[in-house]
N, C-alpha and C positions, 0 to 999 in steps of 0.2 A: 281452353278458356281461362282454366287459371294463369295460365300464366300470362298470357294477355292482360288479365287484371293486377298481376302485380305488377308488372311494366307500367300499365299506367298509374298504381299508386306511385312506385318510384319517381315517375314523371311529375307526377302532381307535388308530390313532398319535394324534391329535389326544385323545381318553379319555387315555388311556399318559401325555402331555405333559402333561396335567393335572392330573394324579395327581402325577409327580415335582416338579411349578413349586408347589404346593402341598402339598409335604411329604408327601401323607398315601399314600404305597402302601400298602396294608393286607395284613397278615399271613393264611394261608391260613384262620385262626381264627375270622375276623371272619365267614365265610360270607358270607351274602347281607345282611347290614347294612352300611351305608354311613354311612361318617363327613361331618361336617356341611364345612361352607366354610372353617371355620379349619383351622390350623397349631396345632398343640397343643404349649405352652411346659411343662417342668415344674422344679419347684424346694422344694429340702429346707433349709429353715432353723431355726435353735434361738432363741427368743426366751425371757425370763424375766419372770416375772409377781412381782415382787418382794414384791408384797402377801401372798405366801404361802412359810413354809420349807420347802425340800428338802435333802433328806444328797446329796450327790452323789459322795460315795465309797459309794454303795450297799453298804453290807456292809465294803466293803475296808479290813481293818485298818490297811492299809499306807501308805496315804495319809493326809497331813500332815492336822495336826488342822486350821488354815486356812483349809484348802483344801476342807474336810468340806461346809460348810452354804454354801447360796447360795438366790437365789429358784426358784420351779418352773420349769422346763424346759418348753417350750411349743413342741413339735414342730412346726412347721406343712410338710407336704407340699403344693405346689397344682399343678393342671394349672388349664390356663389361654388361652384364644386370643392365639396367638403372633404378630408376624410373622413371613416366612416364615425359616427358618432353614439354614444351610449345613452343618449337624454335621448326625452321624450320629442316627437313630432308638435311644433305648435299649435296652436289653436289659433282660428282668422285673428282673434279679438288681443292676441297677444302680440301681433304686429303696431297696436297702436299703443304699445309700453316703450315710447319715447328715452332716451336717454337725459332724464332732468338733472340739473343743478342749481344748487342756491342763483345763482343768477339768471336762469332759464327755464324756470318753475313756473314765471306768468304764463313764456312765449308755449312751453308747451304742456301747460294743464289748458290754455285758450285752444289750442294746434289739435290735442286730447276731443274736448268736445264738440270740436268740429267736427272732426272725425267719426265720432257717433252718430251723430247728428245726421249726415249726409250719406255715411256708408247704410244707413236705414234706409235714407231717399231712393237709391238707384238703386240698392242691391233688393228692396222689397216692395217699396212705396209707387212706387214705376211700374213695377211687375206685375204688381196686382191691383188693380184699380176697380172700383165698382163694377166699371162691363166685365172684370175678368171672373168674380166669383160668381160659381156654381150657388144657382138659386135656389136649390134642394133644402137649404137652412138658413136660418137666421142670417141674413143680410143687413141690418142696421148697420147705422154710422158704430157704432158702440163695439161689435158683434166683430165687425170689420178691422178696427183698427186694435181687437183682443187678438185677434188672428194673425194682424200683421205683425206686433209685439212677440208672437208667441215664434213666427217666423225669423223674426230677424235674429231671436234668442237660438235657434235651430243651427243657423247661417254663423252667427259669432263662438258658436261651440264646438263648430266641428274642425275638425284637424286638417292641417296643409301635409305637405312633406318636407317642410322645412325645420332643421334645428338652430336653435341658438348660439352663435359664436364658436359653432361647430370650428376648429381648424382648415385653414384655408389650403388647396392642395397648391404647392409651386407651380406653375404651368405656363404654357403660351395659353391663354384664354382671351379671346374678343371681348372688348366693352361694349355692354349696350345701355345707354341713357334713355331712363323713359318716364315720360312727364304726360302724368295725367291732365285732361280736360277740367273745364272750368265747373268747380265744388267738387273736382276729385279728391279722394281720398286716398291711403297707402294702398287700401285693398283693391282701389278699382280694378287694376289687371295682374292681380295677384299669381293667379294659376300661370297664364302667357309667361310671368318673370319665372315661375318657379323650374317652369316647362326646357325654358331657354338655357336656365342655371345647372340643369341635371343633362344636358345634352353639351355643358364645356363651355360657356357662356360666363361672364361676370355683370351681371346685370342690374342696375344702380337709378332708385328715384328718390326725389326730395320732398321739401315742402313747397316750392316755389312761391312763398308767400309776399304777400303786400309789401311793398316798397321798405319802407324806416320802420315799422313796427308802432306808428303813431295811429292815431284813430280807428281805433277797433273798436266794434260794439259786437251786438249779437247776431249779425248778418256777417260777420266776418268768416272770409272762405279762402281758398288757396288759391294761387293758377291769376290772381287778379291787378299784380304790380305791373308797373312798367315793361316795356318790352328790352328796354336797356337792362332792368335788374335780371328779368329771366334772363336774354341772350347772357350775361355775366355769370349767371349762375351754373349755364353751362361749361363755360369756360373755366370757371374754377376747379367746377367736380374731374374735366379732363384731366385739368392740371395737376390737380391733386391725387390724383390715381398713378399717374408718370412721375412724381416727386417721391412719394411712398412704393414707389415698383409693385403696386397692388398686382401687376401682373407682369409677364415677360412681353405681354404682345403690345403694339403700340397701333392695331388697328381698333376704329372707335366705329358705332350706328349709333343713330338717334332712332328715335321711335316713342309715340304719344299716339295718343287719342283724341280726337276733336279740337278743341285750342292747344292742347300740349301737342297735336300732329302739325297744327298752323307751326306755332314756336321752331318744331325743329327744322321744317322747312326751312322757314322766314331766316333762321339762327347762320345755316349754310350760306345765307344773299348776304351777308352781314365781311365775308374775307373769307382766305382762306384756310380754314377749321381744321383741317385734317380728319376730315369725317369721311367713311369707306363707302357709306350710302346712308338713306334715310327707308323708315317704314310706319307711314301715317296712315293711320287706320279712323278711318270715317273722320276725313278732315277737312274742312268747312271748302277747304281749295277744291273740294270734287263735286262743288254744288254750286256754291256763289258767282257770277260774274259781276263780281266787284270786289275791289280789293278794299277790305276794310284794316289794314293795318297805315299806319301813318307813311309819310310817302317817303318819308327817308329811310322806312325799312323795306319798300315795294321789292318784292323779291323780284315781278315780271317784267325788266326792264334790261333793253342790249346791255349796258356798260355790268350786269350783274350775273349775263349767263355764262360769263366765263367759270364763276366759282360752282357751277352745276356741270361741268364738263366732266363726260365719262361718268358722270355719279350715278350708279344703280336708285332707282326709285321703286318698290314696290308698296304700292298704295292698295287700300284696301276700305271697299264704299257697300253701300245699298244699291238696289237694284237700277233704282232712281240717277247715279252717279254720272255725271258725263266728264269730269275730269277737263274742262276747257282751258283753266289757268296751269293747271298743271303739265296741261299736253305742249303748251307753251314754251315751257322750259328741255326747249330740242335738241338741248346738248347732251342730255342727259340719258341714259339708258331707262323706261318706264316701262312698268308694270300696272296694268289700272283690272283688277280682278271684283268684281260687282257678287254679292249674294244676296239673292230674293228671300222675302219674308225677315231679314235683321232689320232691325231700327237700330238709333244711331246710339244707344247704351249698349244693344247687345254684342257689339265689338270690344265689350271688356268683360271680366270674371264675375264682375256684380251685378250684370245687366243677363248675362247666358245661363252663368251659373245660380243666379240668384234666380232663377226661374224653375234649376231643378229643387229648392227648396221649397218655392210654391208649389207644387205641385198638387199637393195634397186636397187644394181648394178651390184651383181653375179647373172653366172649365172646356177648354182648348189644350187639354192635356197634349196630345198628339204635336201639335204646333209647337209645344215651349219644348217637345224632346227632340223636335228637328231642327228648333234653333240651338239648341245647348251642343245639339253632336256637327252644327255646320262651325261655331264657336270651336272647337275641340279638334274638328280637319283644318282650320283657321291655323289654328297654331303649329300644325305638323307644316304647312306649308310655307309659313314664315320662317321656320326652322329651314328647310329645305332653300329659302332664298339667301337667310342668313349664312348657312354653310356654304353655298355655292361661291361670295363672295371672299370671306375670309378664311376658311379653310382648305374646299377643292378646288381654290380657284379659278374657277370654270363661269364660264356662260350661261347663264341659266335661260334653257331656251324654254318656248310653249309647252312643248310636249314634255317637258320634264314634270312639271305640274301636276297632280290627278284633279281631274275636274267634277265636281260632285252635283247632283241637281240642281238646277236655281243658281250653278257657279257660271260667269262667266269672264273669260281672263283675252285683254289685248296685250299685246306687247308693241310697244313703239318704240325703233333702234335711232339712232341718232341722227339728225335731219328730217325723222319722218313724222306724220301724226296718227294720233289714232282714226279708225275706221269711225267711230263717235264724233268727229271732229272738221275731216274731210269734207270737200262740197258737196253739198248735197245733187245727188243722181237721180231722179225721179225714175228710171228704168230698173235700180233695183233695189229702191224700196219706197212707197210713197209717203212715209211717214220721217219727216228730219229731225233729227236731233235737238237738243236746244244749242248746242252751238251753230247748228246749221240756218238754224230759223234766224239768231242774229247775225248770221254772215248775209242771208238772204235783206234783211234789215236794211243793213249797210250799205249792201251795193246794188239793192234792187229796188230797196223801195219797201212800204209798210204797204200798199195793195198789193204787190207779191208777194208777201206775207200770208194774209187773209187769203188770197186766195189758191197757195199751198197747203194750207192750217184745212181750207172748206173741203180741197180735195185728199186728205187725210182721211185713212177709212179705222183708224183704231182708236175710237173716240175716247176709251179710261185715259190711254198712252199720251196722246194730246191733251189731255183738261188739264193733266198733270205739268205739261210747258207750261201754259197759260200764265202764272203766278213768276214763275222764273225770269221768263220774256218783261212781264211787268218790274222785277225787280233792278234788271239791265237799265232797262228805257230812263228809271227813275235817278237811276247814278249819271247816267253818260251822255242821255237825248235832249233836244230843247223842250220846252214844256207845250209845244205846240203836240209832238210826238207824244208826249206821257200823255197828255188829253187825248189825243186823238185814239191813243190804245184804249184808255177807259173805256171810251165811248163805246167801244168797237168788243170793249170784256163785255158790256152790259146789254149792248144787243143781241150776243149770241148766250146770254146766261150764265157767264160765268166771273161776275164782278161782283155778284152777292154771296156766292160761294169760296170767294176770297177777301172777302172785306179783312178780314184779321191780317192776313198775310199783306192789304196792302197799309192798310192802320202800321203794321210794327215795321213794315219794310222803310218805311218814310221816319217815323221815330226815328228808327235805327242808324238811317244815312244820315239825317240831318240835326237830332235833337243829341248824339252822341259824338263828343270830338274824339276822335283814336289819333292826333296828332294831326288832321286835316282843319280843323275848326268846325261850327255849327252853320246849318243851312234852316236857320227855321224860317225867313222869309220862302223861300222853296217849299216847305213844306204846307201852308197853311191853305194855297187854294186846293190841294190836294184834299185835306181833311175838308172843305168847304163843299170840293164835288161829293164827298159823300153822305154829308149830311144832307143836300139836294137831291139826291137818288134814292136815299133809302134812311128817310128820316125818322124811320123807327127802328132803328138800330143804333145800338152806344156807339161802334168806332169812329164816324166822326167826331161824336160830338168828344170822346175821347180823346183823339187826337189835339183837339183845340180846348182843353181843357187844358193841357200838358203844355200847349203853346201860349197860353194867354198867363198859365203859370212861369211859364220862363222869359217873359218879352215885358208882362206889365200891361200885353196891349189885348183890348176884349174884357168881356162879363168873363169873368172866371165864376161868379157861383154859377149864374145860368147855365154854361157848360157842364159843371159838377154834377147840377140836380138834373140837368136832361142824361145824363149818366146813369144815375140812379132810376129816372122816370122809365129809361127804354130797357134795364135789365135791375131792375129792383134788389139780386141775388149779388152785383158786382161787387161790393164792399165784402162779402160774407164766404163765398167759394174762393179757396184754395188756388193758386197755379202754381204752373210746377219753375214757370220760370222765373228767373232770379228779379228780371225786370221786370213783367208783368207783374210782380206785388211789393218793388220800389215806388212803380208811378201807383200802383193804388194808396200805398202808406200817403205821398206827396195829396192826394185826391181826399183821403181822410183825415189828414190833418189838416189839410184848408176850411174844409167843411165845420171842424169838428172846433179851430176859431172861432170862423165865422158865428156861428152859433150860439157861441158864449156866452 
């Protein structure tokens, strides 16, 4: 027995030894994933791309005229395989210690409280909402957002496994670019980059901020300029990695989250990039059928799927996912791997892991430590697809993958589609997809629809179409279709249970130009049908509130105050989304004139 037991101290100290001589003690967060052999080095520098103007008095009067205009500002954050280093492990909150200078003091003291601001929103604010705390104590508004302070204070103090300016090792090391989602911060998928960096990775995100640096206020967020300035953005940071020989290897991926997974997509339909593959995680292409980018970036179109040829795609969605645009692009080698119970934050560090910092006061304990550790097998696997491509360059087939509960992974090789996508076979299974339901649309008719949908026996799995089917119809059918589907949501119950989803889906296509133009004639008998069916609800009157604001045509107060009349609380509750509380400011400052 004794000696048994000193075996295993030896074991245990000698592990412990290994861990310190190697930098990497890992945080109680990391759970059962293990970081790779490197030391993981990181560093925030500001380079300018001269090729293009930026205001870098953002807004501020105050500063010298001068001093105003310079080249774009070109963030670059990298982790990176270190030698081993003697400084301390940083802290989350010390990723947002910007490299400032007298000329770039506004862009990033503005960039700075951004960054607070929003790595609060997702990494806490998201996570713990009213339904999620434990009603055993004080619940107030007050009580609540003490608790949420005290949490995000938890989350900004605890330690990465990253050092500062650590020494870079020489090496063949793969580029990965990775561009957060829209009001991302540096932190959003902080763990994934660091994950990537210590398995032999150079891994590199920015600011991707607003076009010129011109009109900034206090809603100013990342991720929100042109599609020409991001695609550019990319192409610089490439460039700039191969001018400075940051490494020996000259294989590149992209990879984002949500708009920053659109971007990389969209960036590849753009020429040929020299990118080795793409990996988008929870990006709006595994949901939407409709393309909302302008059409001169439309990635899904013949003369474009040349530059997707042979490119590994491993995509990565909610359970919800059908991947329809994406299954599209059949040149391409795809990955489409679906996990049940994530929403579409918990695909980054702020969203899984900020959930293990809640903990302490949800009370779905159990649920937030199945997302945190499906988060955490998330990244071993991306790792695994990552290697497959630019290391062991090998094929990465199905079975190579571990599939975890709630995981589910297709693979579609090149000319084929996925089994999600495929016509639908009513002999083996009676419930279709939603792309099947629109292929059924198409070439059958909207009564073959209905009466596929009535002989559907998985009535959650269906209700969940319902919304999607409606959002298609609205981009691409004549309005005789969009009517007729209404009609056909409302008879069987499920058009009052989507009123929001059809209110913001028509805003969204038609009140908003992405380089297509506005459709607000399109839009207004829509809002018209709903104020007709269920006139005591705001989305109608909503809708036309927003349209008589933009046209000049209609009562605009009457809209405003029947607003007010069908949800009295609309002016006063919080949303999380960036537009839901644009059009309310636009709805309270009409009002708040008017009144005068």
């Amino acid at each position: 027995m004794k000696l048994i037991t000193l075996l295993l101290f030896f074991k245990t100290f000698f592990f412990t030894q290994l861990l310190i001589l190697n930098g990497q003690t890992l945080p109680k967060y990391w759970g059962n994933l293990k970081c790779g052999k490197y030391t993981v080095g990181f560093k925030s520098i500001c380079v300018f791309d001269t090729t293009r103007k930026y205001v870098l008095s953002c807004g501020d009067t105050s500063i010298a005229k001068q001093n105003k205009e310079s080249g774009r500002p070109i963030l670059i954050n990298m982790w990176y395989p270190a030698i081993k280093a003697k400084t301390s492990t940083l802290k989350i909150k010390e990723f947002f210690d910007f490299p400032s200078s007298e000329g770039t003091n506004v862009f990033f003291k503005k960039l700075n409280n951004f960054q607070f601001k929003n790595s609060k929103l997702y990494a806490v604010d998201e996570n713990i909402r009213k339904k999620d705390f434990a009603s055993t104590a004080d619940t107030s508004i007050a009580e609540r957002e003490r608790k949420r302070n005290l949490i995000f204070e938890k989350y900004l103090h605890s330690p990465t496994i990253s050092h500062r300016n650590a020494e870079l090792i020489e090496g063949i090391f793969p580029i990965i670019i990775y561009h957060q989602g829209l009001g991302g911060t540096i932190d959003e998928n902080y763990l994934l980059l660091e994950y990537l960096a210590s398995n032999g990775y150079i891994v590199i995100n920015s600011a991707f901020q607003v076009t010129d640096g011109s009109g900034y206020d206090v809603e100013w967020y990342t991720g929100v300029g042109d599609y020409e300035a991001t695609f550019s953005d990319f192409t610089f940071i490439i460039n700039y990695c191969k001018k400075n020989n940051i490494t020996k290897s000259n294989q590149v991926l992209l990879t984002g989250h949500s708009y920053g997974a659109n971007c990389a997509l969209t960036y590849v339909g753009q020429g040929d990039q020299n990118v080795l593959g793409l990996i988008p995680l929870d990006s709006d292409y595994g949901y939407a059928l409709n393309n909302f980018f302008p059409n001169k970036f439309n990635p899904f179109v013949n003369e474009k799927m040349k530059f997707y040829d042979e490119l590994p795609m491993f995509c990565v969605g909610r359970g919800e996912a059908h991947f329809r645009m994406l299954d599209s692009l059949k040149n391409s080698k795809r990955y489409f791997l679906t996990i049940s119970e994530m929403t579409h934050n918990d695909f980054t560090a702020q969203g899984a892991i900020g959930r293990y910092f809640c903990m302490d006061y949800v009370v779905e304990k159990e649920k937030y430590e199945r997302v945190r550790y499906n988060y955490l097998n998330m990244c071993k696997t991306i790792l695994k697809f990552a290697d497959a491509y630019t290391k062991d360059r090998k094929n990465l087939k199905k079975k190579d993958i571990t599939l975890f509960k709630g995981w589910k992974l297709e693979v579609s090789v090149k000319g084929e589609k996925s089994s999600l996508n495929a016509s639908f076979d009513p002999t083996k299974n009676n419930c279709p997809t939603i792309s099947q339901y629109i292929d059924i649309i198409n070439n059958r008719g909207m009564d073959k629809m209905k009466e596929t949908y009535s002989m559907c026996e998985d009535t959650t799995e269906k209700s969940k179409l319902v919304p999607d089917i409606f959002d298609f119809l609205y981009e691409n059918a004549d309005s005789l279709k969009v009517f007729t589907y209404l009609d056909w949501m409302n008879n069987i119950g499920e058009a009052e249970k989507n009123l929001y989803n059809i209110y913001y889906t028509v805003f969204y296509l038609s009140f908003l130009d992405s380089g297509n133009g506005f459709n607000y004639k399109k839009a207004k008998p829509v809002y018209q049908w709903l104020i007709n069916h269920f006139p005591n609800k705001k989305e109608g009157y909503l809708g036309m509130a927003l349209y008589t604001l933009a046209t000049g045509e209609g009562d605009t107060e009457y809209f405003c105050e029947k607003v007010l009349e069908t949800d009295p609380n609309y002016l006063n509750v919080k949303n999380s989304s960036f537009w839901d509380e644009h059009n309310k400011e636009k709805i309270k400052n009409y009002l708040q004139k008017t009144h005068e």
